[in-house]
Backbone as a ProteinNet text record, in pm:
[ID]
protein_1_A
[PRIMARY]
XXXXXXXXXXXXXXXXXXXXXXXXXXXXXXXXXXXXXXXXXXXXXXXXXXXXXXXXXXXXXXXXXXXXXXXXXXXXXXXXX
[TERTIARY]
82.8	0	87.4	174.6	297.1	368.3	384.4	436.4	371.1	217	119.1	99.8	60.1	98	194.9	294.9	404.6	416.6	421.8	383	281.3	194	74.8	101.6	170.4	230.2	134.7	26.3	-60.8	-6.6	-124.1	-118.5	-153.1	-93.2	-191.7	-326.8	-350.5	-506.2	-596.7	-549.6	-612.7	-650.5	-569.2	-597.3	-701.4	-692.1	-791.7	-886.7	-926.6	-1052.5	-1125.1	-1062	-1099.6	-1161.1	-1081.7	-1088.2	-1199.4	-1219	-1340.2	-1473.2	-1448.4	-1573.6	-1661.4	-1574.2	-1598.4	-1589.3	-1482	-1442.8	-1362.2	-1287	-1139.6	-1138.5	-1182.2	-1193.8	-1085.6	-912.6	-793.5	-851.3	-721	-761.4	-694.8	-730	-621.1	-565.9	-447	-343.9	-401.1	-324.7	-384.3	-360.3	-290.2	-288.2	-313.8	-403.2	-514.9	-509.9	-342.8	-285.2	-326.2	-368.2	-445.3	-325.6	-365.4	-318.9	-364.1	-311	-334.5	-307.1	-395.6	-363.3	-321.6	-228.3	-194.1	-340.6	-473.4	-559.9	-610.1	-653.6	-686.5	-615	-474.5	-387.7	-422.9	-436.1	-461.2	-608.3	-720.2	-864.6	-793.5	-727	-677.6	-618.1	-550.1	-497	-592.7	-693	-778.7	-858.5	-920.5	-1031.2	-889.9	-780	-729.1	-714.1	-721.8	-714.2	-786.4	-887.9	-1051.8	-1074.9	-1067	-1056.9	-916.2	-836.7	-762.3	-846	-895.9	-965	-1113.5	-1178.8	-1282.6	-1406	-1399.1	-1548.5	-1505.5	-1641.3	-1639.6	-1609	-1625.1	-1548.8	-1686.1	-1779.5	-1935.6	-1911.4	-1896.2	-1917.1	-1759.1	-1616	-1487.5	-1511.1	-1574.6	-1630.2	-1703.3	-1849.8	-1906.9	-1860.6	-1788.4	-1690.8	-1568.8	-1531.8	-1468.9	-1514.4	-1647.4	-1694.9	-1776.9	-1805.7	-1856.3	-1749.8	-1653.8	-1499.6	-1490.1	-1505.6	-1499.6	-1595.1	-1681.4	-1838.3	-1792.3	-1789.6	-1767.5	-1617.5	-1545.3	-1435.4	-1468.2	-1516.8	-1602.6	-1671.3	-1794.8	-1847.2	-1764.4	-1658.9	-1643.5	-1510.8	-1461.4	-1415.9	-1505.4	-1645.7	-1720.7	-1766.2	-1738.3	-1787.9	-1669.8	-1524.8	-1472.5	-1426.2	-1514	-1464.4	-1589.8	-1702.4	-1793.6	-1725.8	-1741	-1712.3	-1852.5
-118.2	0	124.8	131.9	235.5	247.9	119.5	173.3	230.3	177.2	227.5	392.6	444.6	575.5	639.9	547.8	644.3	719.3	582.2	598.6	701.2	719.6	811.2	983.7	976.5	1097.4	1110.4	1036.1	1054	987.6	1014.4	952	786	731.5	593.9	621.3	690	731.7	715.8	822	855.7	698.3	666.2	514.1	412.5	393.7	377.9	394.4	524.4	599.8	579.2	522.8	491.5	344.9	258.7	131.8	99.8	193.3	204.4	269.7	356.1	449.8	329.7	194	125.2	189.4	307.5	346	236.3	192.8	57.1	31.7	-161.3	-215.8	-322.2	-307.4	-367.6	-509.6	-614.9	-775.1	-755	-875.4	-872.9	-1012.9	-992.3	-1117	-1208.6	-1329.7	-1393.2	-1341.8	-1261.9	-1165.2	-1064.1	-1033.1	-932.6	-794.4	-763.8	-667.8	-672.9	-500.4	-472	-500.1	-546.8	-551.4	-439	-339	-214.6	-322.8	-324.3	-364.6	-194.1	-234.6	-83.4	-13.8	-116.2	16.7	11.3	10.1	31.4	193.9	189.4	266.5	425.2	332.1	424.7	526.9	473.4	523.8	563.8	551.2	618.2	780.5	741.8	837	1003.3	890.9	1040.2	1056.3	1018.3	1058.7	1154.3	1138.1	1242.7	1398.3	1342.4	1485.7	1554.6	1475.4	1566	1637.8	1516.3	1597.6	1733.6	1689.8	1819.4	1980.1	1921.7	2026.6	2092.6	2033.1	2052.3	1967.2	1899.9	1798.4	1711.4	1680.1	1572	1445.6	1346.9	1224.6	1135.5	1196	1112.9	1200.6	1312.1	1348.8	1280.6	1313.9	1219.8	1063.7	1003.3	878.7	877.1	946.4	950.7	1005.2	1074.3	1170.7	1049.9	953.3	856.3	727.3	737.6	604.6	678.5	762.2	807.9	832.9	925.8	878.9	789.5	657.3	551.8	464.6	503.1	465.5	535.9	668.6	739.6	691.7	638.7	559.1	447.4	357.8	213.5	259.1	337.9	383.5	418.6	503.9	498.1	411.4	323.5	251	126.2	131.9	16	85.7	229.3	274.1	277.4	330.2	296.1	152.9	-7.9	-86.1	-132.9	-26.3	-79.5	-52.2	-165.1	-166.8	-15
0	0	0	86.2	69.6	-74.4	-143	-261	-342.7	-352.8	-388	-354.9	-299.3	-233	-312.1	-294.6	-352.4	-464.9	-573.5	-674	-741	-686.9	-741.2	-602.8	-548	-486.1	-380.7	-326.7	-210.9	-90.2	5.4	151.3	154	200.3	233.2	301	310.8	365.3	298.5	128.1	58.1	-8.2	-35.9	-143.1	-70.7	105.2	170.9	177.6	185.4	148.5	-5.6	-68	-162.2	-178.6	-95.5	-100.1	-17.2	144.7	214.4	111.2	39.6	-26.5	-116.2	-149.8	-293	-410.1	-421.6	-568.8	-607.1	-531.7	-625	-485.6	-536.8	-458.1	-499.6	-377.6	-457	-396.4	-490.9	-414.7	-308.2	-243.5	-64.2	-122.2	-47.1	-50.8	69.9	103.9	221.2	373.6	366.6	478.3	491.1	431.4	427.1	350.4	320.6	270.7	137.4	104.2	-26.7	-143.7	-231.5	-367.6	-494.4	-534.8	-615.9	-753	-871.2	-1006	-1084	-1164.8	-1230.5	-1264.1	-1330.9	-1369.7	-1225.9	-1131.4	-1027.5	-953.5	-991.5	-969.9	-1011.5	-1217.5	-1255.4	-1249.4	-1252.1	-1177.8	-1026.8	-953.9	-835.9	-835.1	-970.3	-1024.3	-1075.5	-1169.8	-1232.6	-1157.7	-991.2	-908.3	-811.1	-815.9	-732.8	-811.6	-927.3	-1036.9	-984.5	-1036.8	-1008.9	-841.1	-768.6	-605.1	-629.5	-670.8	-635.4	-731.7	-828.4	-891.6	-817.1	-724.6	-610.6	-612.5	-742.3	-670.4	-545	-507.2	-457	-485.5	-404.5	-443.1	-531.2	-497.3	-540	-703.4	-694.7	-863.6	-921	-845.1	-961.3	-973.7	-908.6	-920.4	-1062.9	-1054.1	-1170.3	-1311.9	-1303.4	-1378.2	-1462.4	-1370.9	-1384.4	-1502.3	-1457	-1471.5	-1608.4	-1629.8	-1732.2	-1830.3	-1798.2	-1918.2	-1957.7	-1879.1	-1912.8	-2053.5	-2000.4	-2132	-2230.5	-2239.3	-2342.5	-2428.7	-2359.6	-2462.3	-2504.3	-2383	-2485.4	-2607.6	-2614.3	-2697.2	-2797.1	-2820.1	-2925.5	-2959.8	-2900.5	-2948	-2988.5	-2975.8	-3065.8	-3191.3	-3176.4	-3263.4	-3413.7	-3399.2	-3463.9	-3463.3	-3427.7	-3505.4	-3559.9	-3629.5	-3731.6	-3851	-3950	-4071.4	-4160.2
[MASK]
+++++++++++++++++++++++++++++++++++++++++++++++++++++++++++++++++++++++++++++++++

C-alpha cells in the first residue's frame, strides 16, 4: 500500500478511502494486505485529479466512470465496418 501511495504521490489514507468508499476495490493477498492492479492505480490516479480540482469524491467517481463509457463507446464505434 505504501508503494502504492508512492507511486501516485498521495497519503496511504487517501488510497484507503478509496478502497473504504468502494471506488477501487484492490484484491487482498492472504494476509489481508491490499493488492493495487496498475488500472486500479490508474482510476486512483484520475479521481485524485478531479478531487484536487474541487469535486467531490461522489461526482470524480461519476466523472470517472462516465470517461470511461464514453471511450467504450467509441471505441465500438470505430470498429464498425
Amino acid at each position: 500500500m505504501g508503494q502504492a501511495a508512492e507511486l501516485l504521490g498521495v497519503q496511504v489514507a487517501f488510497l484507503r478511502s478509496l478502497d473504504t468508499a468502494g471506488v477501487v476495490e484492490p484484491a487482498r493477498s492472504s494476509g489481508g494486505h491490499r493488492r493495487w492492479s496498475r488500472a486500479q492505480l490508474t482510476v486512483a490516479a484520475r479521481i485524485r485529479l478531479l478531487l484536487d480540482d474541487g469535486h467531490p469524491l461522489v461526482s470524480a467517481e461519476l466523472i470517472v466512470s462516465l470517461q470511461d463509457d464514453v471511450t467504450a463507446l467509441r471505441s465500438r464505434v470505430d470498429d464498425q465496418p
